[in-house]
Backbone bond lengths (Angstrom), bond angles and torsions (degrees), N, CA, C in turn:
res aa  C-N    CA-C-N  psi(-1)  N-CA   C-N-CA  omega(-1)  CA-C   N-CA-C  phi
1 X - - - 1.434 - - 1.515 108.05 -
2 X 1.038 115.62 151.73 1.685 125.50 -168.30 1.228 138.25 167.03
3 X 1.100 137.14 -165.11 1.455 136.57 154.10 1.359 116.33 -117.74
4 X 1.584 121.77 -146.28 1.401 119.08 -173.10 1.559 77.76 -150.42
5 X 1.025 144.41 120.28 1.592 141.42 -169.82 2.273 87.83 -83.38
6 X 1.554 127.34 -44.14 1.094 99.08 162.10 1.697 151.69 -89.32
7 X 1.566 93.55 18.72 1.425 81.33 168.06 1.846 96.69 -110.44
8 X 1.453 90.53 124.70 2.085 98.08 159.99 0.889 143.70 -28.24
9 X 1.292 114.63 90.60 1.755 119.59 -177.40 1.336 100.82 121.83
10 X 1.190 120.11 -42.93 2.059 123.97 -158.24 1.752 79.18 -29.22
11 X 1.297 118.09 -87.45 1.263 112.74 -154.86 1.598 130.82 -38.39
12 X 1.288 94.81 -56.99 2.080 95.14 175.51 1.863 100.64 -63.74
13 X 1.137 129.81 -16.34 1.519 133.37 -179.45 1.412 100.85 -74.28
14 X 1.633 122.02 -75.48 1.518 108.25 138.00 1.261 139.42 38.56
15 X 1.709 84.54 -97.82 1.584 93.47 -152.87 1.984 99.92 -98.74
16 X 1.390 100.24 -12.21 1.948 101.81 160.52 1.526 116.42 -59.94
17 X 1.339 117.32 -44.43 1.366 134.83 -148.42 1.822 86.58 -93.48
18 X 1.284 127.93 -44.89 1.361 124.64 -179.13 1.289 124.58 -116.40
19 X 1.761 121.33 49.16 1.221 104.61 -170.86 1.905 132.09 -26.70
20 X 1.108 113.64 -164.44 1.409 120.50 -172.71 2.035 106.19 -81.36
21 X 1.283 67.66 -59.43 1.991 76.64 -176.70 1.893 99.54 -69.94
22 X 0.929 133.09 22.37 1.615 130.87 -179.60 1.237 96.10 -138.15
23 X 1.221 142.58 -27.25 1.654 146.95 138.51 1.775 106.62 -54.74
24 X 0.744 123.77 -26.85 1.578 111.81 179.47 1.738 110.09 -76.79
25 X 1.745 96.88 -35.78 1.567 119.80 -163.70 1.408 96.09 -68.32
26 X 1.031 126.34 -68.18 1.455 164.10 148.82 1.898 103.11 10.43
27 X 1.573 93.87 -68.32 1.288 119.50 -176.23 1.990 104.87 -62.29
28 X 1.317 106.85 -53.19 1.501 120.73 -139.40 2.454 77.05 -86.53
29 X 0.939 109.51 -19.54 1.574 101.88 -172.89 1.867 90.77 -98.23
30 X 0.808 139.91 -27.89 1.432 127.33 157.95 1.445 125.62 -70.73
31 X 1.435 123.50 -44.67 1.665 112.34 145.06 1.320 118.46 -19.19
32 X 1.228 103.24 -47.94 1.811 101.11 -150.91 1.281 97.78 -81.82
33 X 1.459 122.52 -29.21 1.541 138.66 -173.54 1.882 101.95 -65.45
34 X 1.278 106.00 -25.90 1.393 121.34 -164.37 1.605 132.17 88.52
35 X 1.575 105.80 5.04 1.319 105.04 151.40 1.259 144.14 -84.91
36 X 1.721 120.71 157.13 1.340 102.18 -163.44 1.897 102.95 -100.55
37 X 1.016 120.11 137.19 2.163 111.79 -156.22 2.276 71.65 -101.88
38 X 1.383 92.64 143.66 1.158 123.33 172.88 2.024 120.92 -123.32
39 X 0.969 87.60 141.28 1.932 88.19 164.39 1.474 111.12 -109.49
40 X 1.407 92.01 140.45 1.541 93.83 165.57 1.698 118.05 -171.25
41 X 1.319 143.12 135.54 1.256 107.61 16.02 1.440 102.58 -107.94
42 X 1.316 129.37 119.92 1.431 121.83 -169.79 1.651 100.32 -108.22
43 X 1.740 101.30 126.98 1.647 96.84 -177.32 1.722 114.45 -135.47
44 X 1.995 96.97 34.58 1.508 80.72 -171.99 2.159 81.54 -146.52
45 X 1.533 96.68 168.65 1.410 96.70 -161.18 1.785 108.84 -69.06
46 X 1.557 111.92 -34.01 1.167 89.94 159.85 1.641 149.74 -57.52
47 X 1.431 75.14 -43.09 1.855 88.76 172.87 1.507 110.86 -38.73
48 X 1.262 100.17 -42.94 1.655 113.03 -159.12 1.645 93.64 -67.83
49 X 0.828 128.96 -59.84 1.381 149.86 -175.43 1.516 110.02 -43.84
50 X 1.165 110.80 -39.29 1.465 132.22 -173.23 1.175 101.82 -81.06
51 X 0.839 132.61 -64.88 1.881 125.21 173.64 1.344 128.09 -67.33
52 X 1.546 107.66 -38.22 1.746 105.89 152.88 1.184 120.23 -7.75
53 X 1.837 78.56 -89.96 1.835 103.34 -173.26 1.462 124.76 -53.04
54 X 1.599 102.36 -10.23 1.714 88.76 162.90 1.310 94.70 -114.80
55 X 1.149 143.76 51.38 1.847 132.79 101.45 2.270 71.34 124.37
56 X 1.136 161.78 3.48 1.242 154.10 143.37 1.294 106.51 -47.00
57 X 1.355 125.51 120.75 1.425 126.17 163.52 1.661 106.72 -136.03
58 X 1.084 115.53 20.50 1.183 124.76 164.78 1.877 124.26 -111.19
59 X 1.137 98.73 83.94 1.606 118.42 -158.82 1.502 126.40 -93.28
60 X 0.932 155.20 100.54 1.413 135.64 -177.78 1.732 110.42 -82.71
61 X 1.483 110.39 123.61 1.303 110.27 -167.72 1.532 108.49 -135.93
62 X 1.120 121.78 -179.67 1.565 127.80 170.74 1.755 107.46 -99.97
63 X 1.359 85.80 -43.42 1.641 94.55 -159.80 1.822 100.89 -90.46
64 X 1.255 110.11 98.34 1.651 123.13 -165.08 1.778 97.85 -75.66
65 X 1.495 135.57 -68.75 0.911 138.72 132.86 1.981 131.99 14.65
66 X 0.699 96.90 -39.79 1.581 103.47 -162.92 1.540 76.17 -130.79
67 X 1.453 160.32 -101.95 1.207 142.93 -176.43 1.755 130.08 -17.19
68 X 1.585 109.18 -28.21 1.556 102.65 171.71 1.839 91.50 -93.46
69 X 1.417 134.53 -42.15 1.267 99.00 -178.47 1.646 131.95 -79.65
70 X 1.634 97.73 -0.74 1.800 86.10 160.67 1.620 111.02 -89.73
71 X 1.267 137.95 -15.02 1.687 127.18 -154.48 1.831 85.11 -126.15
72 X 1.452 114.70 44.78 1.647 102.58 163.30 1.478 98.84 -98.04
């Protein structure tokens, strides 16, 4: 699950269409299904932040650095 940080909008399109608490829901009913929900490609501190907090810490990112000090 993700955006494309270069095409315009993906992200606020995103994050309208899946708030945070419906990304958590989202996440926690595919666990149970037995899949594992991933991000990708997330390369900015919110992004990072944004999937955290709904319980994703498995991210595909550019920025390695700034991704281990938000998801320690």
């Amino acid at each position: 699950m993700g955006w494309i940080d270069e095409w315009r909008f993906s992200q606020a399109a995103f994050r309208r269409i899946l708030s945070q608490g419906r990304l958590d829901r989202l996440r926690k009913r595919y666990d149970m299904k037995g899949f594992k929900v991933m991000a990708g490609v997330i390369n900015n501190e919110k992004g990072l932040k944004y999937f955290r907090d709904a319980g994703i810490t498995d991210i595909v990112t550019d920025e390695i650095k700034l991704a281990a000090e938000i998801l320690r």
